[in-house]
MARLOTOR-327217 format. One record per atom (N, C-alpha, C, O, CB): residue number from 0; residue in three letters; x, y, z. Coordinates in Angstrom, 2 decimals. Glycine has a CB too. Layout:
BEGIN
<NUM, ALA, <X, Y, Z>> ...
This chain:
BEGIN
<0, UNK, <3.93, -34.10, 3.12>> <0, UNK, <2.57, -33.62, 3.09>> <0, UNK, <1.84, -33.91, 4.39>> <0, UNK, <0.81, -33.27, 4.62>> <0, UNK, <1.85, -34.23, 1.95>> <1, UNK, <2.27, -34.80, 5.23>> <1, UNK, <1.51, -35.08, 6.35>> <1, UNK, <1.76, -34.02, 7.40>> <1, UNK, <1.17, -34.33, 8.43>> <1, UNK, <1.82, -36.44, 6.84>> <2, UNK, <2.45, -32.83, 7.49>> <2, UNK, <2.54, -31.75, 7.88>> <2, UNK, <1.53, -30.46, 7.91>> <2, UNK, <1.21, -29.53, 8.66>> <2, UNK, <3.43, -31.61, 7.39>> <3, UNK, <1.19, -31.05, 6.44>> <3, UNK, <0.41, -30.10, 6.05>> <3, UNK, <-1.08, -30.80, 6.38>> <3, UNK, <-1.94, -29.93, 6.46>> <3, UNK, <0.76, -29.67, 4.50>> <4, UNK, <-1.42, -31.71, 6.53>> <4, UNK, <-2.73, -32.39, 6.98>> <4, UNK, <-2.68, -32.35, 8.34>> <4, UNK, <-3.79, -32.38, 8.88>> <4, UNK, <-2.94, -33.85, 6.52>> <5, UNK, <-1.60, -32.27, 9.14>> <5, UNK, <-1.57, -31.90, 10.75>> <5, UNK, <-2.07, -30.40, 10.65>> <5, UNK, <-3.00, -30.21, 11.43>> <5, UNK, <0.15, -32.04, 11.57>> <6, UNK, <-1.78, -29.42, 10.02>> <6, UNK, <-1.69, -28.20, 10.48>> <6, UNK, <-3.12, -27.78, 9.95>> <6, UNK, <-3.85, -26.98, 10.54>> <6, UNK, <-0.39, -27.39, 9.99>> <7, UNK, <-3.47, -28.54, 8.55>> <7, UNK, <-5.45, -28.46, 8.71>> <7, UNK, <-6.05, -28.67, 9.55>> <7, UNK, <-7.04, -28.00, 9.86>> <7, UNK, <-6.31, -29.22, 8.09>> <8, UNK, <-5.56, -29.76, 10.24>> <8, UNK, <-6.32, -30.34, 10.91>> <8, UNK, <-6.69, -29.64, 12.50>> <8, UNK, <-7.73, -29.76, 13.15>> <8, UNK, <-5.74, -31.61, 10.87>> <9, UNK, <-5.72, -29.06, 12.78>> <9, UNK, <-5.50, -28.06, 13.70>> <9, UNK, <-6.70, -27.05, 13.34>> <9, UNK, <-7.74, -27.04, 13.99>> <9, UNK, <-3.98, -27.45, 13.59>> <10, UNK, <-6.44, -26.16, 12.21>> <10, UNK, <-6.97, -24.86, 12.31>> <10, UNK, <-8.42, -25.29, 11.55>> <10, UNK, <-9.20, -24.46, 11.09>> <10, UNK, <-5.94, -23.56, 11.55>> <11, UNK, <-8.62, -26.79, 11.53>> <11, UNK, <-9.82, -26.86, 11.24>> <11, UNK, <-10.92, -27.32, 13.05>> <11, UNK, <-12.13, -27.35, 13.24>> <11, UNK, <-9.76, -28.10, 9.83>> <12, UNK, <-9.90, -27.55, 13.86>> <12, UNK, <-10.47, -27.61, 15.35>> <12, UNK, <-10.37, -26.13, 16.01>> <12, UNK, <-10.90, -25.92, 17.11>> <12, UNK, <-9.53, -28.76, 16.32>> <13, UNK, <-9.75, -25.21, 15.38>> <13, UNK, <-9.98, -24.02, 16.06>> <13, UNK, <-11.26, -22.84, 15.85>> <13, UNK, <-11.75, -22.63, 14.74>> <13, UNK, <-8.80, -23.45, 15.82>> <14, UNK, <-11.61, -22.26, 16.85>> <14, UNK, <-12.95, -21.47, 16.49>> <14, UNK, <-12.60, -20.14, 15.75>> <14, UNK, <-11.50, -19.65, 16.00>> <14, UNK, <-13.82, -21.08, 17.89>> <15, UNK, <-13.29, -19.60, 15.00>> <15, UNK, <-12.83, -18.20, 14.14>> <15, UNK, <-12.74, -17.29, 15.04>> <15, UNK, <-12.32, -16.25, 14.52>> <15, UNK, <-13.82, -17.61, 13.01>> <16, UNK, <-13.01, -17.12, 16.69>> <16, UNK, <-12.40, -15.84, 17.21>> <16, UNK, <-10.85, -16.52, 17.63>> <16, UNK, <-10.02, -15.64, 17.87>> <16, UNK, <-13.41, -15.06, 18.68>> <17, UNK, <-10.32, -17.98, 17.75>> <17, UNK, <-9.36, -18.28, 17.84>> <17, UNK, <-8.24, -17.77, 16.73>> <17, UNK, <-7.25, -17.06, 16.89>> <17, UNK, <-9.58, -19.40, 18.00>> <18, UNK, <-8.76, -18.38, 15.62>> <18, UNK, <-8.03, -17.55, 14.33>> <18, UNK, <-7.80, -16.41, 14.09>> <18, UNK, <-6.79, -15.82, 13.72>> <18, UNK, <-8.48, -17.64, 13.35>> <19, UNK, <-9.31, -15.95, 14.43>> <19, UNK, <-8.74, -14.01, 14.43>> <19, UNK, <-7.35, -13.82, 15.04>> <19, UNK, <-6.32, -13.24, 14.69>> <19, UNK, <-9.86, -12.81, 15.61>> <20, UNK, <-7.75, -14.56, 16.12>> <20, UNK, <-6.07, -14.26, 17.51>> <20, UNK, <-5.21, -14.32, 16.95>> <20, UNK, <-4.86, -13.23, 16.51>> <20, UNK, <-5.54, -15.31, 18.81>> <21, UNK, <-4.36, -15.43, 16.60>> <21, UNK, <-3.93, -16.10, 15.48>> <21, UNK, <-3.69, -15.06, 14.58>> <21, UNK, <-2.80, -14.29, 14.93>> <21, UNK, <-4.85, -17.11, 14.97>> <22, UNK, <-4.25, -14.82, 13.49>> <22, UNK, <-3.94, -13.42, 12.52>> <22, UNK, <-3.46, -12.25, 13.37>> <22, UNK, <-2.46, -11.63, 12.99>> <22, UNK, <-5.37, -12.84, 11.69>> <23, UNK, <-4.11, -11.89, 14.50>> <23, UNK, <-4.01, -10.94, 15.11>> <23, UNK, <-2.13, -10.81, 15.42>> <23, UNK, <-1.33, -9.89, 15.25>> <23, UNK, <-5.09, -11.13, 16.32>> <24, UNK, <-2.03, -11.92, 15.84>> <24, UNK, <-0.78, -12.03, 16.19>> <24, UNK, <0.28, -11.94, 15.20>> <24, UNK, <1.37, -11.50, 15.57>> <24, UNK, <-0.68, -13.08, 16.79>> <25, UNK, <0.11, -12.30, 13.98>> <25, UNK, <0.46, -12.67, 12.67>> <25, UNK, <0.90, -10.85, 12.27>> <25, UNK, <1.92, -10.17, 12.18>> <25, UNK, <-1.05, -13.59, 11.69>> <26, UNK, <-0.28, -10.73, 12.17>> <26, UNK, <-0.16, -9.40, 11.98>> <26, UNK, <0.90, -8.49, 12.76>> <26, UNK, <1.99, -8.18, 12.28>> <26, UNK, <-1.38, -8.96, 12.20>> <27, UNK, <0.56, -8.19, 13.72>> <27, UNK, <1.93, -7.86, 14.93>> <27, UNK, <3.48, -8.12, 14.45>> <27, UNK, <4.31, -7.30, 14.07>> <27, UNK, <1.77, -8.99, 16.39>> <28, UNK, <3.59, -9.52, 14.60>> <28, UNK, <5.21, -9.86, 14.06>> <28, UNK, <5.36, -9.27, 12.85>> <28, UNK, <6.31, -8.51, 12.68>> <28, UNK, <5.61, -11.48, 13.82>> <29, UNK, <4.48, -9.51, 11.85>> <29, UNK, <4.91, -9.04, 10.68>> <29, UNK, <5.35, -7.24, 10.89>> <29, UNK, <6.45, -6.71, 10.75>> <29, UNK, <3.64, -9.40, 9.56>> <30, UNK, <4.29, -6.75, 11.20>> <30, UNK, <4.79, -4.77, 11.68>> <30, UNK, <5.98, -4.72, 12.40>> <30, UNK, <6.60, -3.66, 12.40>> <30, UNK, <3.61, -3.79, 12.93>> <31, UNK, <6.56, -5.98, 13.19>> <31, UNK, <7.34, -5.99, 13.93>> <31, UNK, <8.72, -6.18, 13.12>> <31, UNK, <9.76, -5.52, 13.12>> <31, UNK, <6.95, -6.85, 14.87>> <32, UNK, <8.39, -7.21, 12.50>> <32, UNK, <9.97, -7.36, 11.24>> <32, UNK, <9.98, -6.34, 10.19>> <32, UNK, <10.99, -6.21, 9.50>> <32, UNK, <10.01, -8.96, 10.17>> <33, UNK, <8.84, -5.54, 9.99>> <33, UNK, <9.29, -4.25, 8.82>> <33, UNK, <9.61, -3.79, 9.87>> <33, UNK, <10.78, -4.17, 9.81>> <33, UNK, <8.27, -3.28, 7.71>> <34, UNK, <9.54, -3.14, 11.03>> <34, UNK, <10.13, -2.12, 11.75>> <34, UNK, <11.56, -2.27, 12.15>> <34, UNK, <12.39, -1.37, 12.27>> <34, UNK, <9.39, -1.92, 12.85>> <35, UNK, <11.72, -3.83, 12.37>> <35, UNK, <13.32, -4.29, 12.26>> <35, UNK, <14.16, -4.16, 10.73>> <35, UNK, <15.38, -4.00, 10.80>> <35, UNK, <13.36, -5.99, 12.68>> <36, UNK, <13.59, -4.23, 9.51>> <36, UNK, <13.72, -3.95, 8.38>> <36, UNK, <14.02, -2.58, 7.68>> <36, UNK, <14.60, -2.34, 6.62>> <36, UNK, <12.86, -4.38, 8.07>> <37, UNK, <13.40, -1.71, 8.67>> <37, UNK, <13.23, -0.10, 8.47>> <37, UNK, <14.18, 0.62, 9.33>> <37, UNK, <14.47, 1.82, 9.25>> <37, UNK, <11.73, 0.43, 8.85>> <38, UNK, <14.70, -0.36, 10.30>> <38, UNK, <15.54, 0.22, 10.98>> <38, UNK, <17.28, -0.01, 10.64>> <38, UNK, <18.26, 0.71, 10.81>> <38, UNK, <15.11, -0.18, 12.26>> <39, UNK, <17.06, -1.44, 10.04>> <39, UNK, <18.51, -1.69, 9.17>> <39, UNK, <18.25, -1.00, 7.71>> <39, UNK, <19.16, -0.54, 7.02>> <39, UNK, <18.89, -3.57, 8.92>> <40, UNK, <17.09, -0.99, 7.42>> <40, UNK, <17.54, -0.11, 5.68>> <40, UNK, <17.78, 1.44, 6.42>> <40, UNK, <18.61, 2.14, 5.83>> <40, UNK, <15.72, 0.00, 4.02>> <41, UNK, <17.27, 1.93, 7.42>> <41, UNK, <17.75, 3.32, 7.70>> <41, UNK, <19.66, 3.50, 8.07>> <41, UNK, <20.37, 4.45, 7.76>> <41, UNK, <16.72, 3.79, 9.17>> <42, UNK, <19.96, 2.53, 8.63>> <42, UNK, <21.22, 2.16, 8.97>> <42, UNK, <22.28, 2.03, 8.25>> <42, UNK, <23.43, 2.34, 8.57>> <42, UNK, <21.17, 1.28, 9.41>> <43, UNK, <21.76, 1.40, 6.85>> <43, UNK, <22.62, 1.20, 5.51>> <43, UNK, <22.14, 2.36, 5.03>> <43, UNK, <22.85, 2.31, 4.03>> <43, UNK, <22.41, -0.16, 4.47>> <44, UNK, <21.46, 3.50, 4.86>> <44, UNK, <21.07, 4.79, 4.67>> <44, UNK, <22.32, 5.54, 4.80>> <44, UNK, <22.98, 6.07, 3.91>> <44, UNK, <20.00, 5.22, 5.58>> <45, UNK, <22.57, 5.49, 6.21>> <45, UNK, <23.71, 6.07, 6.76>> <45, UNK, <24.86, 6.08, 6.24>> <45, UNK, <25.47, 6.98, 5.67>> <45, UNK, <23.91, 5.68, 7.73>> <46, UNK, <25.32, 4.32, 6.64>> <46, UNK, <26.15, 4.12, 5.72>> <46, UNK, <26.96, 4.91, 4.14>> <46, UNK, <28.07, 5.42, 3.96>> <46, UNK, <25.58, 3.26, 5.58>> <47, UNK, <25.81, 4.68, 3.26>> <47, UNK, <25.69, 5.04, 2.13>> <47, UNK, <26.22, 6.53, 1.94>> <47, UNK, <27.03, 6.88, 1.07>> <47, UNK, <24.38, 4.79, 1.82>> <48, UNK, <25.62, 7.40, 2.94>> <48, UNK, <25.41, 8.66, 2.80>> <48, UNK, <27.10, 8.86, 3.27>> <48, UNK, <27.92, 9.31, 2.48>> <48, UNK, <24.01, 9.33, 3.74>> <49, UNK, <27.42, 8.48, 4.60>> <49, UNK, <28.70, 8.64, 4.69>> <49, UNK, <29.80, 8.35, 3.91>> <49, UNK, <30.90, 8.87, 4.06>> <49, UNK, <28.89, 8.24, 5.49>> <50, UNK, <29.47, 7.43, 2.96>> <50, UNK, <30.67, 6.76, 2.04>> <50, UNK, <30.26, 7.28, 0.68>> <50, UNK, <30.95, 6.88, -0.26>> <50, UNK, <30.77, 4.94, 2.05>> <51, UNK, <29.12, 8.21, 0.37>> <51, UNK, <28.46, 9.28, -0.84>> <51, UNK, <28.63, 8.30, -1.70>> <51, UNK, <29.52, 8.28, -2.55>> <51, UNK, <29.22, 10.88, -1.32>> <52, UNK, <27.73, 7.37, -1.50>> <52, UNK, <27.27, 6.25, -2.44>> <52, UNK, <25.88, 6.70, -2.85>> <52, UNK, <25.30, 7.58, -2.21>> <52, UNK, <27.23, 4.70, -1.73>> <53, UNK, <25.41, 6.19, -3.76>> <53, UNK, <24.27, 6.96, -4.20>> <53, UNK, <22.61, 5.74, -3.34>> <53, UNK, <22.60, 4.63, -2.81>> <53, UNK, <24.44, 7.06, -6.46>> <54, UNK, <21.49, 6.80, -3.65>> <54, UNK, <20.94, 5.79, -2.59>> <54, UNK, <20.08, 4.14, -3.13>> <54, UNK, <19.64, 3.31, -2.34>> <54, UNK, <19.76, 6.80, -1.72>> <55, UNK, <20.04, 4.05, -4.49>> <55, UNK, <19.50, 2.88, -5.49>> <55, UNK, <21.27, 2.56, -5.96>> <55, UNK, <22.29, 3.09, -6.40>> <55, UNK, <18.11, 3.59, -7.11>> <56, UNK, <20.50, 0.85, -5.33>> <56, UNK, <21.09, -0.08, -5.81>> <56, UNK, <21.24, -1.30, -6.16>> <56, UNK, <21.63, -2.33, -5.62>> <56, UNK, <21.50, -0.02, -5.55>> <57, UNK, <20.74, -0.91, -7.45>> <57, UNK, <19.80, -2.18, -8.83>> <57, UNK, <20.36, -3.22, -8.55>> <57, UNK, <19.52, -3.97, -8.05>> <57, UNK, <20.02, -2.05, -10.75>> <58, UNK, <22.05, -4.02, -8.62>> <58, UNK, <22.13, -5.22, -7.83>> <58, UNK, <21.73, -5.75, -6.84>> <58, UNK, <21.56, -6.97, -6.92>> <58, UNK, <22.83, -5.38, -7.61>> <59, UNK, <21.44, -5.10, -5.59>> <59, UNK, <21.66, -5.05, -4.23>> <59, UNK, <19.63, -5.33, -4.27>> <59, UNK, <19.16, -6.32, -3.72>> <59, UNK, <22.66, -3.28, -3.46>> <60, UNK, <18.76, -4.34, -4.95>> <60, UNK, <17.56, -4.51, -5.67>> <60, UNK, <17.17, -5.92, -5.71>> <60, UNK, <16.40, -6.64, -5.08>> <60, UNK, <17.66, -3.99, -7.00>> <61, UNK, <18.02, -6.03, -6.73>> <61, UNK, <17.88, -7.39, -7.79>> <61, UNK, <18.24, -8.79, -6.76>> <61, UNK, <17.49, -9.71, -7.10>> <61, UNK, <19.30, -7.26, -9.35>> <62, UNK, <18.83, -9.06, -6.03>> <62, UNK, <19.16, -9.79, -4.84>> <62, UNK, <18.23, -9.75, -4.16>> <62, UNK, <17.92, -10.92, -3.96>> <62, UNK, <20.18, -9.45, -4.14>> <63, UNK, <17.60, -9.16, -3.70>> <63, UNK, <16.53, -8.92, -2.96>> <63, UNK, <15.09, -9.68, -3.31>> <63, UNK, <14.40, -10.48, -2.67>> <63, UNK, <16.42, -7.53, -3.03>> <64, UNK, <14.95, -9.16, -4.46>> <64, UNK, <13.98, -9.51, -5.08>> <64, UNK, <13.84, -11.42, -5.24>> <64, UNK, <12.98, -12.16, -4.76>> <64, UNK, <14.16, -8.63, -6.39>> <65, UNK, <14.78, -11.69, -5.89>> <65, UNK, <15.17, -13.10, -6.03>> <65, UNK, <15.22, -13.90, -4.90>> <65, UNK, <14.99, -15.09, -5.12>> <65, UNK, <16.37, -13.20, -6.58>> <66, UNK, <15.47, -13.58, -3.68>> <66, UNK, <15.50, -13.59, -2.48>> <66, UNK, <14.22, -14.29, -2.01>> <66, UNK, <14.01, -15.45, -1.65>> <66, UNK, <15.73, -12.33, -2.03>> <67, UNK, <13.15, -12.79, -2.18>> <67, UNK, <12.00, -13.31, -2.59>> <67, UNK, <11.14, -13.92, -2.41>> <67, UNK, <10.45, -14.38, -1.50>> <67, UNK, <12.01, -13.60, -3.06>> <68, UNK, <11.34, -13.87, -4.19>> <68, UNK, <11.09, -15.24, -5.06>> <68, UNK, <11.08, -16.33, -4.64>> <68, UNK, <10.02, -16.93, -4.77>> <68, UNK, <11.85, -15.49, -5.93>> <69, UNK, <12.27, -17.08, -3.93>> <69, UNK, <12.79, -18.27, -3.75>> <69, UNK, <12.27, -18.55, -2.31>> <69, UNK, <12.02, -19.70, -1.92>> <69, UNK, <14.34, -18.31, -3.99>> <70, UNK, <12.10, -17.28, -1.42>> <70, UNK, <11.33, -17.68, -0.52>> <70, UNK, <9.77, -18.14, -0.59>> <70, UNK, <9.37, -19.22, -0.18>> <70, UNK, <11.48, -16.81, 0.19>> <71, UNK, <9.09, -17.27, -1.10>> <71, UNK, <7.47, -17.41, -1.16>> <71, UNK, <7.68, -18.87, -1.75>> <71, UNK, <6.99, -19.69, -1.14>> <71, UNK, <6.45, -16.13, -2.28>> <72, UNK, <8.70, -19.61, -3.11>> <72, UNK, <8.61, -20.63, -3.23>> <72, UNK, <8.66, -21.70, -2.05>> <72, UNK, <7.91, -22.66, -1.86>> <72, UNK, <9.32, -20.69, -4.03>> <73, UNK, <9.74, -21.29, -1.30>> <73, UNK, <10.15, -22.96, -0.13>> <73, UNK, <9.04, -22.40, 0.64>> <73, UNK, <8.91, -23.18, 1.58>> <73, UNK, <12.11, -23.27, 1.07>> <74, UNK, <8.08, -21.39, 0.76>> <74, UNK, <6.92, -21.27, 1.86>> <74, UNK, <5.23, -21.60, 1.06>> <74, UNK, <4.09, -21.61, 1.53>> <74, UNK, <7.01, -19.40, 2.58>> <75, UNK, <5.86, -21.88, -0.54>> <75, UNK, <4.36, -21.92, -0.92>> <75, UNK, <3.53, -21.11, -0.83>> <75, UNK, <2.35, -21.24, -0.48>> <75, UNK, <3.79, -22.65, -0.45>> <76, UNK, <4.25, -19.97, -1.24>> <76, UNK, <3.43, -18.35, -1.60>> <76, UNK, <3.30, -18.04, -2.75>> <76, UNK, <3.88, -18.79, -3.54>> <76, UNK, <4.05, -17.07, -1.16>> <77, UNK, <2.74, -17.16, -3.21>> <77, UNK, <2.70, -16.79, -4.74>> <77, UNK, <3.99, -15.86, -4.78>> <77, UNK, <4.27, -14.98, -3.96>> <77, UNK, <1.16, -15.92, -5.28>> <78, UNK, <4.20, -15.96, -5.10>> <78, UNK, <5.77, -15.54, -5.67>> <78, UNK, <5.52, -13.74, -6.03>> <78, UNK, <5.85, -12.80, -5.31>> <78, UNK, <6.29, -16.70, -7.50>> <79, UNK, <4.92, -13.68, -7.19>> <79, UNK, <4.60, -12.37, -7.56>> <79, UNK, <3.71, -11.40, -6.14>> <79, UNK, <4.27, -10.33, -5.90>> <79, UNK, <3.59, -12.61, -9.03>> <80, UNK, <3.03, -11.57, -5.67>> <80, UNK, <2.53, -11.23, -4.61>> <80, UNK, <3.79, -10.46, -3.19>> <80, UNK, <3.77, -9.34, -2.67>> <80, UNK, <1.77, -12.65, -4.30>> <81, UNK, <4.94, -11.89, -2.89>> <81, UNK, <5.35, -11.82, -1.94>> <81, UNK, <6.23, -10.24, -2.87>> <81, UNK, <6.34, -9.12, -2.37>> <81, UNK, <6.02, -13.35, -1.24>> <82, UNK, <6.74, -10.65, -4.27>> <82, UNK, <7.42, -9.78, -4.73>> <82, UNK, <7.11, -8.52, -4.41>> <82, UNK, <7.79, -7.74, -3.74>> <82, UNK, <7.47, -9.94, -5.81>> <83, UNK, <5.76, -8.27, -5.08>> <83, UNK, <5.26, -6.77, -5.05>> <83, UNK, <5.18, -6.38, -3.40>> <83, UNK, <5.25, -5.17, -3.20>> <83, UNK, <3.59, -6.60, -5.88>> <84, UNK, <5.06, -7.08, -2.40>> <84, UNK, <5.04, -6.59, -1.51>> <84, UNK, <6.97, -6.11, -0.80>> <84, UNK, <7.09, -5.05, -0.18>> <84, UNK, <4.03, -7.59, -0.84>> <85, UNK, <8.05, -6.90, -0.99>> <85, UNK, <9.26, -5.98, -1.25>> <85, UNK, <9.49, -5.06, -2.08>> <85, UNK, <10.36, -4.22, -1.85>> <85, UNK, <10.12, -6.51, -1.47>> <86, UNK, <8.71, -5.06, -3.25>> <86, UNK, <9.08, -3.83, -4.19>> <86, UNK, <8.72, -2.69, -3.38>> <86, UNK, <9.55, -1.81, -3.14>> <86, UNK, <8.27, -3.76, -5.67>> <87, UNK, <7.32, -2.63, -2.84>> <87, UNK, <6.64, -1.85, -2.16>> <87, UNK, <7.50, -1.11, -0.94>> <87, UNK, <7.35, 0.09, -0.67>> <87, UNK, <5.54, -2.63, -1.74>> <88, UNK, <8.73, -2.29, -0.02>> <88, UNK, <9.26, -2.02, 0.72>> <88, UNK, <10.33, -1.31, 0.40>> <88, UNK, <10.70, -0.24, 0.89>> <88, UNK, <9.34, -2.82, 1.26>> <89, UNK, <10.74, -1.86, -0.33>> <89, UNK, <12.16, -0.74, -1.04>> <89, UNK, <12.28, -0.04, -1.48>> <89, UNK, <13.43, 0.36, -1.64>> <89, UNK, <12.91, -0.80, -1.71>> <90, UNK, <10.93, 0.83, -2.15>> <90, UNK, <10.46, 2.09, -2.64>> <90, UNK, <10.20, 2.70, -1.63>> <90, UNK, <10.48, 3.88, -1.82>> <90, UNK, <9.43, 2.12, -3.50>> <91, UNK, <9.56, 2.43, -0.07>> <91, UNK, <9.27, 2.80, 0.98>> <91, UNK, <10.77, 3.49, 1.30>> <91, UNK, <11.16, 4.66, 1.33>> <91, UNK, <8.65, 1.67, 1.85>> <92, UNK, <11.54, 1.96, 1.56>> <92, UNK, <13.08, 2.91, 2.18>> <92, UNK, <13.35, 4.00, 1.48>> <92, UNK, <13.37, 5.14, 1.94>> <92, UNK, <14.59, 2.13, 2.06>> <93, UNK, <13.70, 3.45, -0.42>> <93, UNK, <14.40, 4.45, -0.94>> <93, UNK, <13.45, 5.71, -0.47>> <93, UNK, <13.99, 6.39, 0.40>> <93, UNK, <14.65, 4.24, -2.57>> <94, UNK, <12.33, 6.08, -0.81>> <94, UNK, <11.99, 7.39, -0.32>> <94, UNK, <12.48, 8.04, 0.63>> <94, UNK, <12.99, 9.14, 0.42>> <94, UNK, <10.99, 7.45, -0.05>> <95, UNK, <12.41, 7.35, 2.23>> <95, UNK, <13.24, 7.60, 3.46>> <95, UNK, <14.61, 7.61, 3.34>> <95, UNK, <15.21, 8.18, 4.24>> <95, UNK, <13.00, 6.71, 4.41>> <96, UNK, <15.47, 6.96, 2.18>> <96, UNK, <16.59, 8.02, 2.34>> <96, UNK, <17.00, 9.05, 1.86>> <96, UNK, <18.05, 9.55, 2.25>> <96, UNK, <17.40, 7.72, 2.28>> <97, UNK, <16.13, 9.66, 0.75>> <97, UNK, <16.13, 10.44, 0.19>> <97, UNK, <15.68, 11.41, 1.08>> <97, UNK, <16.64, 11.96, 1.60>> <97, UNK, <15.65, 10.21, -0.81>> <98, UNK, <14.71, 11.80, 1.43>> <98, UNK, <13.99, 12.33, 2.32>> <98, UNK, <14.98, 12.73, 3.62>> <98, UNK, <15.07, 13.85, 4.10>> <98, UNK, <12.85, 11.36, 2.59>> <99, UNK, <15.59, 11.71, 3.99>> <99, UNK, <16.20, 12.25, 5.15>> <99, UNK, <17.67, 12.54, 4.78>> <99, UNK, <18.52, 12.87, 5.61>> <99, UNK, <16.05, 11.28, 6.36>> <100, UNK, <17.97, 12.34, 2.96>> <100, UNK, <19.25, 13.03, 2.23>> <100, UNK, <18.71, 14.77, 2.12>> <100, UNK, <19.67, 15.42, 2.52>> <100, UNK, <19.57, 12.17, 0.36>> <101, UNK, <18.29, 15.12, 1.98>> <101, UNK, <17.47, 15.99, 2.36>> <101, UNK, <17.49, 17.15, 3.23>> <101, UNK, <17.81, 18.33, 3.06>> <101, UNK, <16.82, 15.43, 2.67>> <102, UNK, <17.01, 16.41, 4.32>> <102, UNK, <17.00, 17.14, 5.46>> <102, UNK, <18.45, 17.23, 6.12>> <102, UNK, <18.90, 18.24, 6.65>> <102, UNK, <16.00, 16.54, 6.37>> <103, UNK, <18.98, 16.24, 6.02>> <103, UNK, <20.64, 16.14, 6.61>> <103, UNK, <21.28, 17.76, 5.29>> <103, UNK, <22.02, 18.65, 5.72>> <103, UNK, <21.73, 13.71, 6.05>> <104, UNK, <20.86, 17.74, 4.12>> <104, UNK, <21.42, 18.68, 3.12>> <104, UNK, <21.36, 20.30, 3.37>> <104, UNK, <22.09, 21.28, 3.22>> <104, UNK, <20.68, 18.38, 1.86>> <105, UNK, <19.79, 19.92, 3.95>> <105, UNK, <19.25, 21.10, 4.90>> <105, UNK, <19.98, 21.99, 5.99>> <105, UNK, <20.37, 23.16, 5.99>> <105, UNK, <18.30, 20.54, 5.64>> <106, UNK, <20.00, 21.29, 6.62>> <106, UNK, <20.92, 21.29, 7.98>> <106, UNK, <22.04, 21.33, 8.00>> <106, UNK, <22.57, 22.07, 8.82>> <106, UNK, <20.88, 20.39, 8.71>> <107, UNK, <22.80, 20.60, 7.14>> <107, UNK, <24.35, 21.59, 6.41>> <107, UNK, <24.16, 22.40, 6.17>> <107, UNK, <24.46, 23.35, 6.90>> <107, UNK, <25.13, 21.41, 5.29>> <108, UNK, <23.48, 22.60, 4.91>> <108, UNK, <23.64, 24.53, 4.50>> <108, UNK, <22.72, 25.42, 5.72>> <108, UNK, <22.55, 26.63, 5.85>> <108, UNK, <22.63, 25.03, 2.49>> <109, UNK, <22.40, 24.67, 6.24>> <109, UNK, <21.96, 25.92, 7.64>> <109, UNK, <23.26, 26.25, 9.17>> <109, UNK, <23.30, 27.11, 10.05>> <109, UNK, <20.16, 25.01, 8.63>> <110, UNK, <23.80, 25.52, 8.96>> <110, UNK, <24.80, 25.40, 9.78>> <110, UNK, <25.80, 25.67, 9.17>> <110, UNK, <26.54, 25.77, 10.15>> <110, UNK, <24.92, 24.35, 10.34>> <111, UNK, <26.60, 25.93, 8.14>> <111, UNK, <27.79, 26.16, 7.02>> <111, UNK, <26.71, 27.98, 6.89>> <111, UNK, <27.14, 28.76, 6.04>> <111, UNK, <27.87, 24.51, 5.05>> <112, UNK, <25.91, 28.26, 7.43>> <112, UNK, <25.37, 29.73, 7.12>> <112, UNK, <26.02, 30.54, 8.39>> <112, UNK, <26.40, 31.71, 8.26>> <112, UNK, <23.47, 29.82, 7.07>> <113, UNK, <26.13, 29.62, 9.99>> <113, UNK, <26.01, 30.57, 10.86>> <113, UNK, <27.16, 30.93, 11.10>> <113, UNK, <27.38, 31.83, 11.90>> <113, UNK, <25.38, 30.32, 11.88>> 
């Protein structure tokens, strides 16, 4: 716990346009690791599509999720919160591979036309 009374103690000496910064920055990395996130779920997209695996996959889901869970715990997050915000993400991908199952489907039968 004396970790955690250092790190009050800190952001209780810092000024609120300091903190803004601080968030500001926060914010950034975080857009920065979904975009690293969006770029490996597009990747296993691929994957998938090449090996005509289908694009939900409730284990693979379910791992995830638990994942989590167990994180927001060792970080002292609300758990349900951190959750809904991966659910959010993996409904994001699945859409994008569908979407770009799709357009790749497209583009076969337009090319298998000429």
């Amino acid at each position: 716990m004396a970790d955690d009374d250092t790190d009050s103690g800190r952001t209780d000496e810092m000024s609120l346009d300091e903190l803004r910064d601080e968030i500001r920055n926060i914010d950034r990395e975080i857009v920065e690791l979904i975009a690293q996130r969006t770029y490996v779920a597009d990747t296993i997209a691929g994957v998938k599509r090449d090996q005509g695996l289908s694009t939900t996959d409730e284990g693979q889901e379910a791992a995830v999720m638990d994942r989590a869970g167990e994180n927001a715990e060792r970080f002292e997050v609300d758990a349900n919160m951190v959750k809904a915000i991966f659910r959010l993400l993996i409904e994001l991908n699945k859409i994008e591979q569908r979407h770009t199952t799709e357009i790749d489907g497209l583009r076969g039968d337009g090319e298998s036309d000429e």
